[in-house]
PDB file of N, CA, C and O in Angstrom, chain B, residues numbered from 101:
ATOM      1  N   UNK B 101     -14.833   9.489   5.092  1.00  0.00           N
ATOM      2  CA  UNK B 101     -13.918   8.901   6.043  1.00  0.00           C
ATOM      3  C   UNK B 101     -13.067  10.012   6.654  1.00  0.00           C
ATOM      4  O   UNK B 101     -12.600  10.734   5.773  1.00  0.00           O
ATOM      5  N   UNK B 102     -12.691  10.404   8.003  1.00  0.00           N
ATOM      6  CA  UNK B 102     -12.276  11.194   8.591  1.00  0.00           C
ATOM      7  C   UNK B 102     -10.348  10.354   8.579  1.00  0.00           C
ATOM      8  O   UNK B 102      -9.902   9.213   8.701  1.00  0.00           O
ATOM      9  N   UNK B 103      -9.735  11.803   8.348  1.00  0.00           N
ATOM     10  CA  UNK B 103      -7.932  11.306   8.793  1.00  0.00           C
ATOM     11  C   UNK B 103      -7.678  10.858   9.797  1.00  0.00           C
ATOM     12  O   UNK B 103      -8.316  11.535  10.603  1.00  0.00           O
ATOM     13  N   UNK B 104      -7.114  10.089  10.340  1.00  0.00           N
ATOM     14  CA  UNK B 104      -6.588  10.055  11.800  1.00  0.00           C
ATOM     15  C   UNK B 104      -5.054  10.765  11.666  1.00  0.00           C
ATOM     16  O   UNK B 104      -4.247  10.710  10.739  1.00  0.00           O
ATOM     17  N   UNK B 105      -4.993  11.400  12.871  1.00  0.00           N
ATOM     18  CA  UNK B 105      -4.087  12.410  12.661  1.00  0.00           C
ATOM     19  C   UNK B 105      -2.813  11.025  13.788  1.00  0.00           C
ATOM     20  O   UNK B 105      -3.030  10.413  14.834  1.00  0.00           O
ATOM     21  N   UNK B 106      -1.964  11.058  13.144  1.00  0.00           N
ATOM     22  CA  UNK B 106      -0.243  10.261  13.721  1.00  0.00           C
ATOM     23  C   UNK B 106       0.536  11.084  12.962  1.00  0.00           C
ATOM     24  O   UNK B 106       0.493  11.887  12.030  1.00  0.00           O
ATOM     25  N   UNK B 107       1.539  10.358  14.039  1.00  0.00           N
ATOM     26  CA  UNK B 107       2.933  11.120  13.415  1.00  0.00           C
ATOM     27  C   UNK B 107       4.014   9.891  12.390  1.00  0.00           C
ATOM     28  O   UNK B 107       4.085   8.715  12.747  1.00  0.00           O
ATOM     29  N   UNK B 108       4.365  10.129  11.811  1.00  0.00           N
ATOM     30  CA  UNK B 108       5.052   9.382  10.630  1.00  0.00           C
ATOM     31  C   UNK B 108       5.597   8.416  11.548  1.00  0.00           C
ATOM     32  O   UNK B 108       5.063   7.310  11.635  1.00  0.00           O
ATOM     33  N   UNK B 109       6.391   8.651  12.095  1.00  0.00           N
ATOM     34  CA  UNK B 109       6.740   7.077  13.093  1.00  0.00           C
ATOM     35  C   UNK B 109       5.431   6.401  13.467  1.00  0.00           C
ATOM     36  O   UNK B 109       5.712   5.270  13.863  1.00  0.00           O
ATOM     37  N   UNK B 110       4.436   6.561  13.500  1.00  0.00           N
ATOM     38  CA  UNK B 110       2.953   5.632  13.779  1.00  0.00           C
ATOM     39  C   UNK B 110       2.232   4.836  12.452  1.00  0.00           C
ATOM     40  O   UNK B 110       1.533   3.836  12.293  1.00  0.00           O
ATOM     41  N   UNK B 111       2.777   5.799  11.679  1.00  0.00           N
ATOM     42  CA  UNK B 111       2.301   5.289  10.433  1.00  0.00           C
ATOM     43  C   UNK B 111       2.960   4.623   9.567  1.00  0.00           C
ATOM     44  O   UNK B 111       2.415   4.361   8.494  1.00  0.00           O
ATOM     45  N   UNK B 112       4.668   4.071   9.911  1.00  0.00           N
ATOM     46  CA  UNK B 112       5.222   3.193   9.767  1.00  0.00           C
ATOM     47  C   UNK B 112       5.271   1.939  10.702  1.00  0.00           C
ATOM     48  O   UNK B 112       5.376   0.806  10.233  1.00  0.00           O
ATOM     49  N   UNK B 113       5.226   2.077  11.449  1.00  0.00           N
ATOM     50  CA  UNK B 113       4.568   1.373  12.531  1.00  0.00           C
ATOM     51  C   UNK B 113       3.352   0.652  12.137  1.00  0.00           C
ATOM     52  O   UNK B 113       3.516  -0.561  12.264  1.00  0.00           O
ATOM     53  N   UNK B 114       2.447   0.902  11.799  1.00  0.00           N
ATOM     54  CA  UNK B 114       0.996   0.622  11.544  1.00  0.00           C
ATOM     55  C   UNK B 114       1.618  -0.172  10.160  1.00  0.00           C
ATOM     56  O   UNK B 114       1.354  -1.373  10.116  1.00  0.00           O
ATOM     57  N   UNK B 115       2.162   0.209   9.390  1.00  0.00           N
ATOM     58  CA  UNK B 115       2.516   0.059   7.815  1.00  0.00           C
ATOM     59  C   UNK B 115       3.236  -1.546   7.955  1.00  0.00           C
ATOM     60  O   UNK B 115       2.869  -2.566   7.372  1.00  0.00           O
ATOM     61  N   UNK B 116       4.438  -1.376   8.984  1.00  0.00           N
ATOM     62  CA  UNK B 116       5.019  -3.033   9.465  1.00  0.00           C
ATOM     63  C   UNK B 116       4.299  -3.757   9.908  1.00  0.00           C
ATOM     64  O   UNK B 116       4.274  -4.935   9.553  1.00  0.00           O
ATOM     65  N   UNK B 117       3.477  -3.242  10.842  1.00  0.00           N
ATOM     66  CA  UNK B 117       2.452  -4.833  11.981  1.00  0.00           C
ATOM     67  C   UNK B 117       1.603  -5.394  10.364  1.00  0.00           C
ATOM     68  O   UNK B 117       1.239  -6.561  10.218  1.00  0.00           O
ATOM     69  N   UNK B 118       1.440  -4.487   9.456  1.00  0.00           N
ATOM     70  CA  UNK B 118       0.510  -5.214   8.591  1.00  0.00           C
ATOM     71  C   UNK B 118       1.176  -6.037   7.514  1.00  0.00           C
ATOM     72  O   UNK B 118       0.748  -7.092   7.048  1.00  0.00           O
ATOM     73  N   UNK B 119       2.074  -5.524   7.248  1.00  0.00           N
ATOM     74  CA  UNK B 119       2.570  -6.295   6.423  1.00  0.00           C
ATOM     75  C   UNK B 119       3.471  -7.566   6.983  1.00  0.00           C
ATOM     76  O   UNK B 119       3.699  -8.484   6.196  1.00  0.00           O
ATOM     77  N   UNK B 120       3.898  -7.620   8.109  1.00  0.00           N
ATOM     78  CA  UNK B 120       4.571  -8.802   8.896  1.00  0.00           C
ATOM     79  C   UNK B 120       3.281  -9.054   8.954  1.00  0.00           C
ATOM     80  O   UNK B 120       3.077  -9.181   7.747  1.00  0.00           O
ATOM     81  N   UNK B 121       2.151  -9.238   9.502  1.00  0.00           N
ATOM     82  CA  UNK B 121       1.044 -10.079   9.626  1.00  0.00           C
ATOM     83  C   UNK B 121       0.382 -10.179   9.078  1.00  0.00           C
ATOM     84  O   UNK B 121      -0.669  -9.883   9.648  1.00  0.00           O
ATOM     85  N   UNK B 122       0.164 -10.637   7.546  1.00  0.00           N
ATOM     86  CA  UNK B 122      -0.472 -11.310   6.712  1.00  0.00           C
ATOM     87  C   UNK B 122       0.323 -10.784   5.051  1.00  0.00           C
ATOM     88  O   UNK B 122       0.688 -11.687   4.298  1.00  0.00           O
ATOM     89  N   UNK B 123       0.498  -9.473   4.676  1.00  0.00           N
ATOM     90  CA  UNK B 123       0.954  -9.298   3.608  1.00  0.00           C
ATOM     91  C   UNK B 123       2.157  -9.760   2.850  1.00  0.00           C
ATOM     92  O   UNK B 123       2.251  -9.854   1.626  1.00  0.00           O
ATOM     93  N   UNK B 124       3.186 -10.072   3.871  1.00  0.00           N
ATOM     94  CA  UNK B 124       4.461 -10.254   3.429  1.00  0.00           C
ATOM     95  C   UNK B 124       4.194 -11.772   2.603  1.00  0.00           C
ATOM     96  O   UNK B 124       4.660 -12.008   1.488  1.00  0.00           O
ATOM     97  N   UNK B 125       3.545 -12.506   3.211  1.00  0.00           N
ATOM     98  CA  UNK B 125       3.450 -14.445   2.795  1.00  0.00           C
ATOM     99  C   UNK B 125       2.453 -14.344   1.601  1.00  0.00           C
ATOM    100  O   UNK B 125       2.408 -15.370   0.923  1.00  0.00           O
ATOM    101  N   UNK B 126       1.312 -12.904   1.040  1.00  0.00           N
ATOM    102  CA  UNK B 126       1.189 -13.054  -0.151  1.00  0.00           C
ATOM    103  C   UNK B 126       1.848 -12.518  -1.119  1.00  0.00           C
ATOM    104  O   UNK B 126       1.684 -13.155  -2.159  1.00  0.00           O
ATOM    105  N   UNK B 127       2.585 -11.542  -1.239  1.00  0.00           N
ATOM    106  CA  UNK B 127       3.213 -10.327  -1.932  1.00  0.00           C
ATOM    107  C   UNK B 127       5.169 -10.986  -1.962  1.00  0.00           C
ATOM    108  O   UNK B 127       5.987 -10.707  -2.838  1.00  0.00           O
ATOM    109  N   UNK B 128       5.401 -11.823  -0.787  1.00  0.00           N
ATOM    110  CA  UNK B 128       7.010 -11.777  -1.300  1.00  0.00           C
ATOM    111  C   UNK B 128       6.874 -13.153  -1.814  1.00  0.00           C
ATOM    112  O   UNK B 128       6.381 -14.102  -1.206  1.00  0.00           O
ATOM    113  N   UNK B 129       7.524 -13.149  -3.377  1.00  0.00           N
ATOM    114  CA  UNK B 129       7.582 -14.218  -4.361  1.00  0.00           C
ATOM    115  C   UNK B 129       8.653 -13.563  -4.764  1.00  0.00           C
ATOM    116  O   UNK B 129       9.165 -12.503  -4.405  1.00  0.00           O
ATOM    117  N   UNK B 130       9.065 -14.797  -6.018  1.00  0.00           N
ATOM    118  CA  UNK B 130      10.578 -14.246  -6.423  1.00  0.00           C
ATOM    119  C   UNK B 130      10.227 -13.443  -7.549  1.00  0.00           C
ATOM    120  O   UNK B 130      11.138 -12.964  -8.225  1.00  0.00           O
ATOM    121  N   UNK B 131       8.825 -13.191  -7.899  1.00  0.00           N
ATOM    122  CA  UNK B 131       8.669 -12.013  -9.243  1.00  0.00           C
ATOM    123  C   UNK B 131       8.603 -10.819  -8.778  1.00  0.00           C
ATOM    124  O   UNK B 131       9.002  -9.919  -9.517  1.00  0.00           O
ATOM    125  N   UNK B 132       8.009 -10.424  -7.233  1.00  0.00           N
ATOM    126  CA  UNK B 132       7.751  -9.297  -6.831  1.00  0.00           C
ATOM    127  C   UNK B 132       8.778  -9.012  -6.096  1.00  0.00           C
ATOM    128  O   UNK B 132       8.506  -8.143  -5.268  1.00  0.00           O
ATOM    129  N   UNK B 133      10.134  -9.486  -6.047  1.00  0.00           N
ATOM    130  CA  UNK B 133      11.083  -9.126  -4.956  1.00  0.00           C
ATOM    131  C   UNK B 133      12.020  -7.510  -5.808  1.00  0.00           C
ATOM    132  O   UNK B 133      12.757  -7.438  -6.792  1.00  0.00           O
ATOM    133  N   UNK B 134      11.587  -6.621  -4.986  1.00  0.00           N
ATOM    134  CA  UNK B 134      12.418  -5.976  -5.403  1.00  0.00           C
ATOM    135  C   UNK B 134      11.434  -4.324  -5.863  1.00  0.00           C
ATOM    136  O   UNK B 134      11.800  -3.196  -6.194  1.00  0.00           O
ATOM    137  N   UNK B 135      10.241  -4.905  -5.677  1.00  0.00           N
ATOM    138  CA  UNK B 135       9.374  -3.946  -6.106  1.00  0.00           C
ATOM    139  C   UNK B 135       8.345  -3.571  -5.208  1.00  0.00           C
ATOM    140  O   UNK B 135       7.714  -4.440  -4.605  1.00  0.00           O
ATOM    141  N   UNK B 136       8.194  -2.792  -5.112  1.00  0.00           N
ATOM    142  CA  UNK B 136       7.154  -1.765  -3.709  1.00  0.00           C
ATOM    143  C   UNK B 136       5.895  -2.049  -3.827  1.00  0.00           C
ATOM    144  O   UNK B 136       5.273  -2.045  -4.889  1.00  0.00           O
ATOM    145  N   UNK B 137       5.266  -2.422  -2.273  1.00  0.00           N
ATOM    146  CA  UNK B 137       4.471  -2.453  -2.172  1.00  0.00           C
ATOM    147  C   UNK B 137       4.093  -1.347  -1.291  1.00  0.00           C
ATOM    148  O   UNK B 137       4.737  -1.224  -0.249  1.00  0.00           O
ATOM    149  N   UNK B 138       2.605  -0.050  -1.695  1.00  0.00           N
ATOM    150  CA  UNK B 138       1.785   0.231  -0.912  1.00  0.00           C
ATOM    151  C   UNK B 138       1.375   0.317   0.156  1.00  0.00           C
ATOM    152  O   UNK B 138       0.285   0.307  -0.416  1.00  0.00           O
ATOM    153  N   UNK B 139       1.083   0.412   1.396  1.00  0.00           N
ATOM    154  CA  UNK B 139      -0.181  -0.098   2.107  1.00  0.00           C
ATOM    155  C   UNK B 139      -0.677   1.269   3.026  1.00  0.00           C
ATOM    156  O   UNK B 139      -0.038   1.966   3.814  1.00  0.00           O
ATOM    157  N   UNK B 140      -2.338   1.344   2.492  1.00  0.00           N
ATOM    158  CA  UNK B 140      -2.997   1.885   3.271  1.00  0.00           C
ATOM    159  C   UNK B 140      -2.936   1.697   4.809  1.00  0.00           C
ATOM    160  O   UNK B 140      -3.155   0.524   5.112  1.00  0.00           O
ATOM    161  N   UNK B 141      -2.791   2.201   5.466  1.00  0.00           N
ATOM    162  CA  UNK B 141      -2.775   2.226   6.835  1.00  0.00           C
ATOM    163  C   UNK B 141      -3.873   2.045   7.522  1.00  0.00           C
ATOM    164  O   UNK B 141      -3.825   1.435   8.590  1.00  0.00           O
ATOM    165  N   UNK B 142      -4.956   2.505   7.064  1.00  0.00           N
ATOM    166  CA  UNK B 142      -6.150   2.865   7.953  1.00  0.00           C
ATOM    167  C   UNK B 142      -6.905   1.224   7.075  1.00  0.00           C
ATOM    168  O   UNK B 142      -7.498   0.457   7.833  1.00  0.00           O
ATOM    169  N   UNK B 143      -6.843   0.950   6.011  1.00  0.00           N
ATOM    170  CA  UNK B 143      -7.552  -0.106   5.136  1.00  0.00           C
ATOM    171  C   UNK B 143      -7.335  -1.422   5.164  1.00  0.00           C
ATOM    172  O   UNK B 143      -8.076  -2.400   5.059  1.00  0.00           O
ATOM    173  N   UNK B 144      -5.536  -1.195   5.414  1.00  0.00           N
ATOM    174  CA  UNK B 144      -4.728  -2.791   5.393  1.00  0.00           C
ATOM    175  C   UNK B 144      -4.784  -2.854   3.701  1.00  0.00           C
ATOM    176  O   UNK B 144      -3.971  -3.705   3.337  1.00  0.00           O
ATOM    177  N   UNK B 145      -5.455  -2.252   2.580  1.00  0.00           N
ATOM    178  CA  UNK B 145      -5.663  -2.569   1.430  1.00  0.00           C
ATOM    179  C   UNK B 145      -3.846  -2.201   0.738  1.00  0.00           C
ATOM    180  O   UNK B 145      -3.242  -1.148   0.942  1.00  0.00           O
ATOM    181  N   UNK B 146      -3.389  -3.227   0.041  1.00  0.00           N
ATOM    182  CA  UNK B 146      -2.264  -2.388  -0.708  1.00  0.00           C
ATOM    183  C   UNK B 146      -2.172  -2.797  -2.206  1.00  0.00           C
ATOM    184  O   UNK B 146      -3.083  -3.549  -2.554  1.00  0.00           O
ATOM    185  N   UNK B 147      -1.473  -2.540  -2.951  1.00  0.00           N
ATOM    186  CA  UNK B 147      -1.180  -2.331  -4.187  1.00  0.00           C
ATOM    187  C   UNK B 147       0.588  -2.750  -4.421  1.00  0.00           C
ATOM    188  O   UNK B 147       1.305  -2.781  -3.421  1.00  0.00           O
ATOM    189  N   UNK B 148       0.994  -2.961  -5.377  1.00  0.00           N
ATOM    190  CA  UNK B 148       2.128  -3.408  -5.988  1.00  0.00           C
ATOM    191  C   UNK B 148       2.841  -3.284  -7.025  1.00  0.00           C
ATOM    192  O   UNK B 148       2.512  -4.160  -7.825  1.00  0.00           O
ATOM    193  N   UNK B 149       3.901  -2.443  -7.543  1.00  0.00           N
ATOM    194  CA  UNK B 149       4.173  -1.819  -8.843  1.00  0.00           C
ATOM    195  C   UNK B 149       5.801  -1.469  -8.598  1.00  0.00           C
ATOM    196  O   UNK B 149       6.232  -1.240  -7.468  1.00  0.00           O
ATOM    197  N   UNK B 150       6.720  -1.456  -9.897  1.00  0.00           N
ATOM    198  CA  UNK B 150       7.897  -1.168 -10.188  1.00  0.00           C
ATOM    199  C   UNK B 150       8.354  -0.462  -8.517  1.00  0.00           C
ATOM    200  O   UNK B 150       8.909  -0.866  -7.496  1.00  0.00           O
ATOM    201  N   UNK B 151       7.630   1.001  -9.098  1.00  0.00           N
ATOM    202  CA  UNK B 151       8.226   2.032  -8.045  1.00  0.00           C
ATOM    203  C   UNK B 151       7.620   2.171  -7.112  1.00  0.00           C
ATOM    204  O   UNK B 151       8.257   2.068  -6.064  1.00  0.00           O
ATOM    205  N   UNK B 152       6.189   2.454  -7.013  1.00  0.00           N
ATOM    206  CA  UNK B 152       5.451   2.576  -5.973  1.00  0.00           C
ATOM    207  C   UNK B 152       4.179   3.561  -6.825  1.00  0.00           C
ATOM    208  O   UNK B 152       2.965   3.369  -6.749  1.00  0.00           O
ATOM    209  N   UNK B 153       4.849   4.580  -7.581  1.00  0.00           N
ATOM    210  CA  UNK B 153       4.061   5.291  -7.651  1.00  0.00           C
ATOM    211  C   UNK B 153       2.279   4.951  -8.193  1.00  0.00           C
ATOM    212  O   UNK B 153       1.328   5.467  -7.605  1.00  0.00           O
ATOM    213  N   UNK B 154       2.085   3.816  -9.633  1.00  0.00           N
ATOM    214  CA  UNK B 154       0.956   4.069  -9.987  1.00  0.00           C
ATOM    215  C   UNK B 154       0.040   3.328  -8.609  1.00  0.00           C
ATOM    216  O   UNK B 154      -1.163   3.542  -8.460  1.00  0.00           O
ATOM    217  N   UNK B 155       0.997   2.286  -7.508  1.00  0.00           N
ATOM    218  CA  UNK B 155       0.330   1.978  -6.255  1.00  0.00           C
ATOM    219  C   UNK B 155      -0.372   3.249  -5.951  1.00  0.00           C
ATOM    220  O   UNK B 155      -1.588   3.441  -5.936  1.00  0.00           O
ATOM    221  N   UNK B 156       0.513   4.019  -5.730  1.00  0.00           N
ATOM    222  CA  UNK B 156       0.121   5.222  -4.448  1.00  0.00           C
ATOM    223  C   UNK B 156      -0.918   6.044  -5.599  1.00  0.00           C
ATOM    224  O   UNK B 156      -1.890   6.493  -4.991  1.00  0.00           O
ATOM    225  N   UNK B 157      -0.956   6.262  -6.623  1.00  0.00           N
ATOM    226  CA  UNK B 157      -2.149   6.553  -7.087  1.00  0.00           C
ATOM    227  C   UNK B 157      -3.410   5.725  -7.343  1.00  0.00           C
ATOM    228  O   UNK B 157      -4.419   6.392  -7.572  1.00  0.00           O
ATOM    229  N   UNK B 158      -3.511   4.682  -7.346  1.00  0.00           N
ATOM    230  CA  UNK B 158      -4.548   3.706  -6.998  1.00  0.00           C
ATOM    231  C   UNK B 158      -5.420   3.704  -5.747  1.00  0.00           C
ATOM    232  O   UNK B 158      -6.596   4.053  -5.641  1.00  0.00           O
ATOM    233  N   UNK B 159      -4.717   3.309  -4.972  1.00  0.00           N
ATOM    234  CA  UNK B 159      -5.064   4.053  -3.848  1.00  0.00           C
ATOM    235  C   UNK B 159      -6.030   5.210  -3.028  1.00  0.00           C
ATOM    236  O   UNK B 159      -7.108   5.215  -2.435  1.00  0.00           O
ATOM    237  N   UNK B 160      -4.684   6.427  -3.463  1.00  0.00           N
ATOM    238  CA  UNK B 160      -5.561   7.795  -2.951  1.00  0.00           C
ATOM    239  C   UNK B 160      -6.614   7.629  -3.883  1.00  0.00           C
ATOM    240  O   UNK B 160      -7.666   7.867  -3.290  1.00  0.00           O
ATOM    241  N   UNK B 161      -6.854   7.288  -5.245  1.00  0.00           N
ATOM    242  CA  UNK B 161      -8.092   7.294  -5.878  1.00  0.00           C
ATOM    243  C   UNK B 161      -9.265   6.575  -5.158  1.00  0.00           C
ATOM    244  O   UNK B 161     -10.422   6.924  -5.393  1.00  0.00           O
ATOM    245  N   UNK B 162      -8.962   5.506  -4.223  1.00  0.00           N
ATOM    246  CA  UNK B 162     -10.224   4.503  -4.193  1.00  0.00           C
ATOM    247  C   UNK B 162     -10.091   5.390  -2.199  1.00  0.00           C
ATOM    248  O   UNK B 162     -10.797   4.910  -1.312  1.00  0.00           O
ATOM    249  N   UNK B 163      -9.404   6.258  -1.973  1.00  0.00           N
ATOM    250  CA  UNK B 163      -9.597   7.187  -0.565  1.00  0.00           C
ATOM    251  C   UNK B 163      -8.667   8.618  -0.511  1.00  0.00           C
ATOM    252  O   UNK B 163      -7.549   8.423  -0.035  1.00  0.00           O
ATOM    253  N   UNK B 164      -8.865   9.616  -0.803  1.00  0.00           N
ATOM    254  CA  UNK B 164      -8.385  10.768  -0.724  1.00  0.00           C
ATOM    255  C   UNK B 164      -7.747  11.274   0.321  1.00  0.00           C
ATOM    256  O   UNK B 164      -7.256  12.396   0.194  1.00  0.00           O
ATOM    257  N   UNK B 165      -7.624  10.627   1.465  1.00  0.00           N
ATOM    258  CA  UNK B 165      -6.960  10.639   2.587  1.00  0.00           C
ATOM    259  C   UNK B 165      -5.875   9.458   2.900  1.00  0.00           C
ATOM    260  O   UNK B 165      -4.899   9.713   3.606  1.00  0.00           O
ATOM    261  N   UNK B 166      -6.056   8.320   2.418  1.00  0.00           N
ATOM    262  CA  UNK B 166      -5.400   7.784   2.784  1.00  0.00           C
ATOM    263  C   UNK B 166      -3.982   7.681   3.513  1.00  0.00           C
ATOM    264  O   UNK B 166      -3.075   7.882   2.706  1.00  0.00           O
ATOM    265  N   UNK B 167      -3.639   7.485   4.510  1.00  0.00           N
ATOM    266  CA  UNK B 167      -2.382   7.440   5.156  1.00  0.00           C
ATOM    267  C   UNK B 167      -1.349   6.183   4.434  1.00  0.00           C
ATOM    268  O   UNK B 167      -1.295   5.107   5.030  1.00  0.00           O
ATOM    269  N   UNK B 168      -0.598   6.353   3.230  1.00  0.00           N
ATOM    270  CA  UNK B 168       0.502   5.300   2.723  1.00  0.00           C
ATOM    271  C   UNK B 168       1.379   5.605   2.809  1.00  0.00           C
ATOM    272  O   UNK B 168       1.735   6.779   2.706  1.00  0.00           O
ATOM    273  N   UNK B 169       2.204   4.477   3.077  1.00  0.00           N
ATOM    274  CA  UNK B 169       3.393   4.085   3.411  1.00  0.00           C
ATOM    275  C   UNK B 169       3.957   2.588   2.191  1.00  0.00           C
ATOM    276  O   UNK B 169       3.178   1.685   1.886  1.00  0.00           O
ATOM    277  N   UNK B 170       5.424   2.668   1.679  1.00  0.00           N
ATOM    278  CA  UNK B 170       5.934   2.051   1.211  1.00  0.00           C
ATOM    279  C   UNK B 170       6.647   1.219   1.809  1.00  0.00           C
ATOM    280  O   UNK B 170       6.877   1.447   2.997  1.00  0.00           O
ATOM    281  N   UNK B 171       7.294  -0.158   1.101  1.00  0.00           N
ATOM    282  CA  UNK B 171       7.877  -1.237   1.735  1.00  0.00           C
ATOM    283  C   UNK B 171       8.351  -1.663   0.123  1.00  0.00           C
ATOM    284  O   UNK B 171       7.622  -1.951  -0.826  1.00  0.00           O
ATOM    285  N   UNK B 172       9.890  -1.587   0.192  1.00  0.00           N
ATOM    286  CA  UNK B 172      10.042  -2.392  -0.945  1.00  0.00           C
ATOM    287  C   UNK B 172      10.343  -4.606  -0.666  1.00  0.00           C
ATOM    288  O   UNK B 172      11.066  -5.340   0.008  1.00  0.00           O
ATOM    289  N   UNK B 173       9.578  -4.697  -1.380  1.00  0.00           N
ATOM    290  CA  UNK B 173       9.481  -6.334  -1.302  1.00  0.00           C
ATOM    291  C   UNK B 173      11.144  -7.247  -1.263  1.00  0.00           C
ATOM    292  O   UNK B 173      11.928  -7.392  -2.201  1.00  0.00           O
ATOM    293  N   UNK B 174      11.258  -7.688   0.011  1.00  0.00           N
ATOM    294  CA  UNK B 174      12.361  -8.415   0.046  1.00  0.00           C
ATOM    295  C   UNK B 174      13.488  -7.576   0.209  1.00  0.00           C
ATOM    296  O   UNK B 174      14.558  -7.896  -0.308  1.00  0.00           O
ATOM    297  N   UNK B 175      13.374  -6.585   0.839  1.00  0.00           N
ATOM    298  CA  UNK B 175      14.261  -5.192   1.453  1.00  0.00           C
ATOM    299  C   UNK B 175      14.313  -5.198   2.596  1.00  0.00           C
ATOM    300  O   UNK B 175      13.485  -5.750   3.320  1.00  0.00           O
ATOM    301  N   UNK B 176      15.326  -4.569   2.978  1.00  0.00           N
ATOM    302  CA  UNK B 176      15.293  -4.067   4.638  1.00  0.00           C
ATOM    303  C   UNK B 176      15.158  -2.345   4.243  1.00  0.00           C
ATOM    304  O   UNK B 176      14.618  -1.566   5.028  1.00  0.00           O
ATOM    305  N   UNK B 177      15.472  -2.102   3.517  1.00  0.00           N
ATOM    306  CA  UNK B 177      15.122  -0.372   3.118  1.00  0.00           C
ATOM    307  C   UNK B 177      14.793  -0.294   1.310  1.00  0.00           C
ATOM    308  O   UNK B 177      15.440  -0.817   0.403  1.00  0.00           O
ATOM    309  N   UNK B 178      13.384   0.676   1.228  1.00  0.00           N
ATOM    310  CA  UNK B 178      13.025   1.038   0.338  1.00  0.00           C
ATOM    311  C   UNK B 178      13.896   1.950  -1.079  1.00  0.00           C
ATOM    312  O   UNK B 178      13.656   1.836  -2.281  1.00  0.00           O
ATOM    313  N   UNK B 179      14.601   2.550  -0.619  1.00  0.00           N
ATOM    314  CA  UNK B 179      15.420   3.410  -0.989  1.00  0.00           C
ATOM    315  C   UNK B 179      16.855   3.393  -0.562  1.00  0.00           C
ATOM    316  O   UNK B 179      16.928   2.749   0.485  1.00  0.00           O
ATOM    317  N   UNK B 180      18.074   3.854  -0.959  1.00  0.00           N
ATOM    318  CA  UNK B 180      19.423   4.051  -0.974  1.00  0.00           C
ATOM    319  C   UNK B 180      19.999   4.801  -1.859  1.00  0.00           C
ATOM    320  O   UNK B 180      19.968   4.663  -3.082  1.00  0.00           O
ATOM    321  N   UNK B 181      20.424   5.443  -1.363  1.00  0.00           N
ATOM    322  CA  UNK B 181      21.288   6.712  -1.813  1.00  0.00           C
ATOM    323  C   UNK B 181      22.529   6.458  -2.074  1.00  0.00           C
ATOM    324  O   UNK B 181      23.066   7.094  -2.982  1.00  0.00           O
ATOM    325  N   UNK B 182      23.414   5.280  -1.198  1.00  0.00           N
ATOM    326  CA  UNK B 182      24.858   4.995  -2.035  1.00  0.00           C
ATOM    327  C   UNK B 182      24.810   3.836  -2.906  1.00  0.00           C
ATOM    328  O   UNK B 182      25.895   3.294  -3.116  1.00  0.00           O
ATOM    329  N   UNK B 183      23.429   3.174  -3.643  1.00  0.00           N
ATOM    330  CA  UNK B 183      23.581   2.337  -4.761  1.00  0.00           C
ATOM    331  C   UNK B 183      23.483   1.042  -4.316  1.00  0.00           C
ATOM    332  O   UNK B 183      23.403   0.153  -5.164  1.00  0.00           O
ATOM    333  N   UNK B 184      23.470   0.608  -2.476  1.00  0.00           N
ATOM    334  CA  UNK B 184      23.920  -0.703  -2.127  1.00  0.00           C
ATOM    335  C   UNK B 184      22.922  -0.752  -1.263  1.00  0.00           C
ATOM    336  O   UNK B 184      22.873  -0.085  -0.229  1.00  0.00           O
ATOM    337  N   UNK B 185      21.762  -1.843  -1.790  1.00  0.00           N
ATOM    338  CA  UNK B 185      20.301  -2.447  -0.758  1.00  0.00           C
ATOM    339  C   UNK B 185      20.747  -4.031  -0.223  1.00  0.00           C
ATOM    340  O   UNK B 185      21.312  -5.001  -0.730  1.00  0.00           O
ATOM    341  N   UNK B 186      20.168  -3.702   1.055  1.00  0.00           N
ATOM    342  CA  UNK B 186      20.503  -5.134   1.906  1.00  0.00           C
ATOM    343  C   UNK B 186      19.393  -5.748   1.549  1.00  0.00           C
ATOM    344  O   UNK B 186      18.351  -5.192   1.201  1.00  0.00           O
ATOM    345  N   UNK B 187      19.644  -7.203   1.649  1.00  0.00           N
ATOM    346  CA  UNK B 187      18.103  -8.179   1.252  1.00  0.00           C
ATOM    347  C   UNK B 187      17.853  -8.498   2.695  1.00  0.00           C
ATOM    348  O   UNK B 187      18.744  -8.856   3.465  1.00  0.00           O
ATOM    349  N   UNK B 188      16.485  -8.336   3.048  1.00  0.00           N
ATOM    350  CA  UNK B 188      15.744  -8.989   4.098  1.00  0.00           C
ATOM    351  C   UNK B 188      15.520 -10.381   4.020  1.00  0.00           C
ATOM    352  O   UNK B 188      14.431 -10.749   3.579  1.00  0.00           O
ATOM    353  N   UNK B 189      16.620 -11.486   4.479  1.00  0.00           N
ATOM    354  CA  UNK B 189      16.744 -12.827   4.211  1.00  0.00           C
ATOM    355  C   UNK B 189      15.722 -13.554   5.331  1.00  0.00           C
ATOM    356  O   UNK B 189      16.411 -13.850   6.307  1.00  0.00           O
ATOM    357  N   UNK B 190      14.514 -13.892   5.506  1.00  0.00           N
ATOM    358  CA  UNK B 190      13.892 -14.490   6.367  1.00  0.00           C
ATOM    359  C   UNK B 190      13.218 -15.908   6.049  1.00  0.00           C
ATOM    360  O   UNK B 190      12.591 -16.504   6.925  1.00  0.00           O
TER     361      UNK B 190
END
């Protein structure tokens, strides 16, 4: 499988249209809220775990290129640095 070469704003981009269109209605439940989901970019395939990480190694294992991007479940941001995450109420 060849890379497609984007720039990180494309590949978040690509990372939202997929998960607003179809991933979010299987993946946000009230067990997975709070925990990262994955998603291949080029596959649509994603994965689901605490942090992200054994996702993102699942993954590059089943494609060595893969273009991933994170989304924490029921977030408006993955990460925070002053301790305080907004909930994505939809």
């Amino acid at each position: 499988m060849q890379a497609i070469l984007l720039s990180s704003e494309e590949v978040a981009k690509r990372a939202k249209q997929l998960y607003e269109n179809g991933i979010r209605q299987q993946v946000e439940t009230p067990e997975n809220i709070g925990k990262m989901v994955i998603i291949d970019i080029e596959t649509g395939e994603y994965a689901i775990d605490k942090i992200g990480r054994e996702s993102a190694h699942y993954l590059r294992n089943k494609n060595r290129l893969a273009r991933l991007f994170g989304i924490r479940i029921g977030y408006k941001f993955a990460v925070s640095f002053c301790g305080d995450m907004e909930r994505d109420i939809r």
